[in-house]
C-alpha positions as a Markdown table, in Angstrom:
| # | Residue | x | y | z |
|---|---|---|---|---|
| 1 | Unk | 28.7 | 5.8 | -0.1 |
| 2 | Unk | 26.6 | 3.5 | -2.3 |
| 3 | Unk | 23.6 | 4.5 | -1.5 |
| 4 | Unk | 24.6 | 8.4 | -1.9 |
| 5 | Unk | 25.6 | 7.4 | -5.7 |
| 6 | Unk | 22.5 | 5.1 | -6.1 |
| 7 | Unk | 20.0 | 8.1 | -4.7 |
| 8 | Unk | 22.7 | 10.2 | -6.9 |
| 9 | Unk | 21.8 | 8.2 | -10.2 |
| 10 | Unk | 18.1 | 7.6 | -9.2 |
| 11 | Unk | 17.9 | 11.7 | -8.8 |
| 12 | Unk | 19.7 | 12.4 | -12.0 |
| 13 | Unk | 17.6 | 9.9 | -14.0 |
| 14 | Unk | 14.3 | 11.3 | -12.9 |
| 15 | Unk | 15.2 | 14.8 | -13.3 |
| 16 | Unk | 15.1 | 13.9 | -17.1 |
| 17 | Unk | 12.0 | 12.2 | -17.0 |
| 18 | Unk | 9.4 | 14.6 | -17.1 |
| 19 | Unk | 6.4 | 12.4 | -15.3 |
| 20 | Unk | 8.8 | 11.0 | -12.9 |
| 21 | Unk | 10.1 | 14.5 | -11.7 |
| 22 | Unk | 6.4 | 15.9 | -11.6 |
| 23 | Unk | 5.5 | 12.6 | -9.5 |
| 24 | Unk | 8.7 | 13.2 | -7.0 |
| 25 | Unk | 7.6 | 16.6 | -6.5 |
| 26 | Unk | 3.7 | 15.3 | -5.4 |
| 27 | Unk | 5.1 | 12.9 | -3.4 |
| 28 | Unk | 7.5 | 15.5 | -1.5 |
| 29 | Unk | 4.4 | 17.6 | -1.4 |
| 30 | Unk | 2.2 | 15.5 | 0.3 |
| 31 | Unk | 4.7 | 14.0 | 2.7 |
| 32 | Unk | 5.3 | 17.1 | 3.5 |
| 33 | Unk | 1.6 | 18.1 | 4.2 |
| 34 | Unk | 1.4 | 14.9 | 6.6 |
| 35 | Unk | 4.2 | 14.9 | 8.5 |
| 36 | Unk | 5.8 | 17.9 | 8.5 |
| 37 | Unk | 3.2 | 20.7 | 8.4 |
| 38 | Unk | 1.0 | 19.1 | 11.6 |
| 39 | Unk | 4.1 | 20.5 | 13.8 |
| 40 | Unk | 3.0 | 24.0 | 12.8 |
| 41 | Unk | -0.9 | 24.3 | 12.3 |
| 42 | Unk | -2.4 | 23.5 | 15.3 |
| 43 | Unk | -5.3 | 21.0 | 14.3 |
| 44 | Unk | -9.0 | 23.0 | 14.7 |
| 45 | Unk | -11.7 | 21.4 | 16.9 |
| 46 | Unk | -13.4 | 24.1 | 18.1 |
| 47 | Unk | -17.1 | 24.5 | 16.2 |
| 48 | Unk | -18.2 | 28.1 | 14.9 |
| 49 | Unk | -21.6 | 28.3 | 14.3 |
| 50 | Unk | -21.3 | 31.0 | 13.0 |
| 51 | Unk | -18.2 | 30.7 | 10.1 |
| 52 | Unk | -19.8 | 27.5 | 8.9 |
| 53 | Unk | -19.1 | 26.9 | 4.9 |
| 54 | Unk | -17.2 | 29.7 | 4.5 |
| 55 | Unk | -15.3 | 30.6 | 1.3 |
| 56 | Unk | -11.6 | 30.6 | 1.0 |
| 57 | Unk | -10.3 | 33.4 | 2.4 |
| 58 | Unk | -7.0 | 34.9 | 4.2 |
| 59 | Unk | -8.2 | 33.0 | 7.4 |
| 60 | Unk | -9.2 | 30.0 | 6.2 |
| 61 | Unk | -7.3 | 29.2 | 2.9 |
| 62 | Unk | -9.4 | 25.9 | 1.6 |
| 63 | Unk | -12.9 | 27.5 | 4.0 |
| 64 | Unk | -14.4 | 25.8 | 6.8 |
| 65 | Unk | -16.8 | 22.8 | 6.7 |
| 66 | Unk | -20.2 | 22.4 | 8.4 |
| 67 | Unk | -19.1 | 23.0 | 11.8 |
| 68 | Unk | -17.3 | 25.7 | 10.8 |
| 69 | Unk | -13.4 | 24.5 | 11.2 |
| 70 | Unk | -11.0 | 25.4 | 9.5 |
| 71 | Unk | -10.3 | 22.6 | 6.4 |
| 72 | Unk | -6.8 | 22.9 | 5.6 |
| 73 | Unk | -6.0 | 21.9 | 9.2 |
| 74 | Unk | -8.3 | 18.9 | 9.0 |
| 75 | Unk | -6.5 | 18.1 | 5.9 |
| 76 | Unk | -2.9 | 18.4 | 7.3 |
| 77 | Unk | -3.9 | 16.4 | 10.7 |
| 78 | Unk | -5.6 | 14.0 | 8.9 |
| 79 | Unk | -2.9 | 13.2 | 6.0 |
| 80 | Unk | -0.5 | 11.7 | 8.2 |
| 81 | Unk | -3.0 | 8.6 | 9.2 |
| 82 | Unk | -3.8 | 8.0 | 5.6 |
| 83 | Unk | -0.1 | 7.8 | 4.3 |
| 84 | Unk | 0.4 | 5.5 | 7.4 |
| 85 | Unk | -2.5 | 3.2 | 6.8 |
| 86 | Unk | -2.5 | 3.2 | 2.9 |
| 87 | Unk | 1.3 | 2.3 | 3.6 |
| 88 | Unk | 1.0 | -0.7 | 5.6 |
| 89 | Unk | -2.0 | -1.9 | 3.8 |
| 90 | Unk | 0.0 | -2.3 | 0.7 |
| 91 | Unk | 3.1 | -3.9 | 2.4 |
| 92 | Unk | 0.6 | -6.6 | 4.1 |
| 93 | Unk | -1.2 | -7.0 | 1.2 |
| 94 | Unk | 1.3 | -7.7 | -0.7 |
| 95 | Unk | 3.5 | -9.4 | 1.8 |
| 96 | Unk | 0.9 | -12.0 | 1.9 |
| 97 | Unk | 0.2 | -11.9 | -1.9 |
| 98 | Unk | 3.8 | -12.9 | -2.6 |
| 99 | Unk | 3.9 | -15.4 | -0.2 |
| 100 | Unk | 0.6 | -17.2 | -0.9 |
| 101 | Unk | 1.3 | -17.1 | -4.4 |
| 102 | Unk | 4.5 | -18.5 | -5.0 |
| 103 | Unk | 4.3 | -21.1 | -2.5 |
| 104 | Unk | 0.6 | -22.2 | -4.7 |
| 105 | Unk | 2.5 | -22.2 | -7.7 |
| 106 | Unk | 5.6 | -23.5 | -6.4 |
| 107 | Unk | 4.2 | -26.6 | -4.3 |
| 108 | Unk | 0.9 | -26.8 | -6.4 |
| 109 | Unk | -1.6 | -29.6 | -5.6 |
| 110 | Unk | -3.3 | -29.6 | -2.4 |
| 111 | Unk | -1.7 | -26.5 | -1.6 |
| 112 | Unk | -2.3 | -24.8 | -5.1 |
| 113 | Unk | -6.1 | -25.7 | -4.9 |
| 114 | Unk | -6.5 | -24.3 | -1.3 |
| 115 | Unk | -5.1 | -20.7 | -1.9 |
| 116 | Unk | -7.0 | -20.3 | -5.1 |
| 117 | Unk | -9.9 | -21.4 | -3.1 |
| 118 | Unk | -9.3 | -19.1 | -0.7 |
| 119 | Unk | -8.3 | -16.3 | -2.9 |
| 120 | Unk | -11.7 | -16.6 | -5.0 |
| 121 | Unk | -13.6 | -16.9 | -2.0 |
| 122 | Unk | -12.8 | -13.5 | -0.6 |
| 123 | Unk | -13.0 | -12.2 | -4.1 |
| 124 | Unk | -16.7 | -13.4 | -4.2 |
| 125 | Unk | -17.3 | -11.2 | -0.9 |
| 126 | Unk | -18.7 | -7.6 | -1.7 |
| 127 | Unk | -15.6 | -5.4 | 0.2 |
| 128 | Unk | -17.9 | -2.4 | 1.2 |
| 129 | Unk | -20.8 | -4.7 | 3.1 |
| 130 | Unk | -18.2 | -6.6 | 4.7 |
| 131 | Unk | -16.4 | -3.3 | 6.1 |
| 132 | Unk | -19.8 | -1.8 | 7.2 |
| 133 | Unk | -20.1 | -5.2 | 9.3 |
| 134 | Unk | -16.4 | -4.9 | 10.0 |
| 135 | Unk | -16.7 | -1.5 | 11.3 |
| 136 | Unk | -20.2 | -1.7 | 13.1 |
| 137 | Unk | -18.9 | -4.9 | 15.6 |
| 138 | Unk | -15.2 | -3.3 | 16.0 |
| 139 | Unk | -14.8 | -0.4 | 17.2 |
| 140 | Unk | -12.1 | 1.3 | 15.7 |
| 141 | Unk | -10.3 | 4.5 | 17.5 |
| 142 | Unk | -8.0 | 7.1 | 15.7 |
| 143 | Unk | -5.3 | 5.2 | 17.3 |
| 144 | Unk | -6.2 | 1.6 | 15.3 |
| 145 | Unk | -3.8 | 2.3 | 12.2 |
| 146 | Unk | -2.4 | -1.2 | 12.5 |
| 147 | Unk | -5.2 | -2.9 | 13.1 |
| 148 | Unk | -7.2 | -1.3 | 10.0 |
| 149 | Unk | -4.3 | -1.7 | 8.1 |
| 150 | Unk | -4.4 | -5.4 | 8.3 |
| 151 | Unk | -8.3 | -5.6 | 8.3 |
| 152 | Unk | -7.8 | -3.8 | 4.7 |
| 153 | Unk | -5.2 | -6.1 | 3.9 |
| 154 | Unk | -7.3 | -9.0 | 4.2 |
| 155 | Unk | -9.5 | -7.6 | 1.5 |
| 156 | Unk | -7.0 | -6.2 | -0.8 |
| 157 | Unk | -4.7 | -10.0 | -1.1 |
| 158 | Unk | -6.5 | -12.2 | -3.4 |
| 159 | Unk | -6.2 | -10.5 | -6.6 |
| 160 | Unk | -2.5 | -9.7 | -6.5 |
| 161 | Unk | -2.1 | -13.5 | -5.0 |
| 162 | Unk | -3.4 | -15.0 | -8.2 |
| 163 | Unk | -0.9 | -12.1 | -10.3 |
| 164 | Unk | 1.8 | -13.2 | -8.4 |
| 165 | Unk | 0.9 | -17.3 | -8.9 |
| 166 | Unk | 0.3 | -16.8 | -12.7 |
| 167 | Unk | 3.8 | -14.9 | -12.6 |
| 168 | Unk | 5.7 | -17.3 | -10.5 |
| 169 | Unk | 4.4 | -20.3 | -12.5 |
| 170 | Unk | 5.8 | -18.8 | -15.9 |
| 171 | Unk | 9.3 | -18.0 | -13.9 |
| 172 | Unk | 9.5 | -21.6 | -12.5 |
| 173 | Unk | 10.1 | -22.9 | -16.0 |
| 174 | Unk | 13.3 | -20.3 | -16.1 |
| 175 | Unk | 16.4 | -22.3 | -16.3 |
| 176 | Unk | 18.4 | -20.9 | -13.5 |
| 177 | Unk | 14.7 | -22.2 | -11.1 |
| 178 | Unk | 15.7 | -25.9 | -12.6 |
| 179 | Unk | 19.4 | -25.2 | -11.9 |
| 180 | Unk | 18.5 | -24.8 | -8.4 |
| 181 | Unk | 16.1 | -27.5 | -8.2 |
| 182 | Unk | 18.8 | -30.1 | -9.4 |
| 183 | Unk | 21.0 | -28.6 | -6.6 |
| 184 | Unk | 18.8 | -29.6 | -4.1 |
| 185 | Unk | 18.5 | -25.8 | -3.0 |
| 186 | Unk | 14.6 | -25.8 | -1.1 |
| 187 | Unk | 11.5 | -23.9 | -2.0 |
| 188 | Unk | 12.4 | -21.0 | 0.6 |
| 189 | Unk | 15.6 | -20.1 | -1.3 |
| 190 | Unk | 14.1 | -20.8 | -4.8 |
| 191 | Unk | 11.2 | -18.0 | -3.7 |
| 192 | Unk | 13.4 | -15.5 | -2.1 |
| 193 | Unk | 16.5 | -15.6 | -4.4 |
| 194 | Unk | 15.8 | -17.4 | -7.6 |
| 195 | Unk | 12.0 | -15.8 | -8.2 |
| 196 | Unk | 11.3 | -12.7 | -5.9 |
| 197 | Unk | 14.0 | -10.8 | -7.5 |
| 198 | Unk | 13.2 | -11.3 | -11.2 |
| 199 | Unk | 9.7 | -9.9 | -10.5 |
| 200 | Unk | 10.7 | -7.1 | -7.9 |
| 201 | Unk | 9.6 | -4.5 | -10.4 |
| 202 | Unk | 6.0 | -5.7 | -11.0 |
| 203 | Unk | 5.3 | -6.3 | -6.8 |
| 204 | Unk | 6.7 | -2.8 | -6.2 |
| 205 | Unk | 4.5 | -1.5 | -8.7 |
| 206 | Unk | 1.5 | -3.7 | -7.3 |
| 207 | Unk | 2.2 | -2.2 | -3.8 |
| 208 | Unk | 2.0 | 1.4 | -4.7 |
| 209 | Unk | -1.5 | 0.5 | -6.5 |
């Protein structure tokens, strides 16, 4: 029942905002595309020779592409694995951003140094050679989502890391953090209850970049 009111009030409040209702609707629209569509149009595999780049038409709504399939069922077969991996990129990504970064700012010293290390290291690595090295020694098959997922994850860390350190070390001067602290209450439940939740507005943000 709450969370009938809460998707109630969350409903209600975009329907007034004229960005957020116009975002709903894309997102509905796309998930849509990938996931429900897919069970209807039959993907097209076959090559025409003959009906290659072909215009829009009755038959082919978006044309067909240099081996003359049909596009829009690329498109709709294709959508589903993009959500999936743009999806789980972010939450690794992030995951591992929020982690890495509060624990630097957090325990700082050896720790602090090390991260930061690590983060600007990775940072220093151009991300398009690296994935034309990544992709030339692993072979990735349709079927990899995971596995590409966390290969782009490893990329995509660093700078929300040093957002989230930067962030964390401005909360950890917050009076309810030294509350905690003088109540013997360890880093784990300082992260996760005292910090995470004051800045659950800015990671959700990050992970939908």
């Amino acid at each position: 029942m709450n969370t009938l009111r809460w998707l109630g009030n969350t409903l209600r409040i975009i329907s007034h905002n004229t960005m957020g209702l116009f975002g709903m609707i894309g997102i509905i629209f796309f998930l849509v595309l990938a996931f429900i569509l897919p069970l209807f149009i039959p993907v097209d595999n076959k090559t025409r020779m003959d009906k290659v780049y072909q215009p829009p038409s009755a038959e082919h709504i978006l044309g067909t592409d240099f081996q003359g399939r049909d596009i829009f069922s690329i498109i709709v077969h294709g959508g589903k694995d993009v959500i999936v991996v743009a999806f789980l990129t972010g939450l690794i990504s992030t995951g591992i951003a929020v982690t890495l970064g509060a624990m630097g700012a957090l325990l700082g010293g050896i720790v602090d140094v090390v991260i930061t290390t690590m983060a600007d290291i990775v940072l220093a690595i151009p991300a398009i050679p690296l994935l034309i090295v990544i992709a030339s020694v692993i072979k990735l098959g349709p079927s990899d989502v995971a596995l590409l997922s966390f290969i782009l994850a490893l990329l995509a860390w660093p700078t929300l890391t040093l957002s989230i350190r930067s962030l964390v070390l401005s909360l950890k001067q917050r009076d309810y953090v030294e509350a905690a602290r003088s109540l013997g209450l360890g880093n784990r439940h300082i992260i996760f209850s005292e910090i995470l939740p004051n800045m659950m507005s800015y990671v959700a943000i990050s992970m939908v970049l």
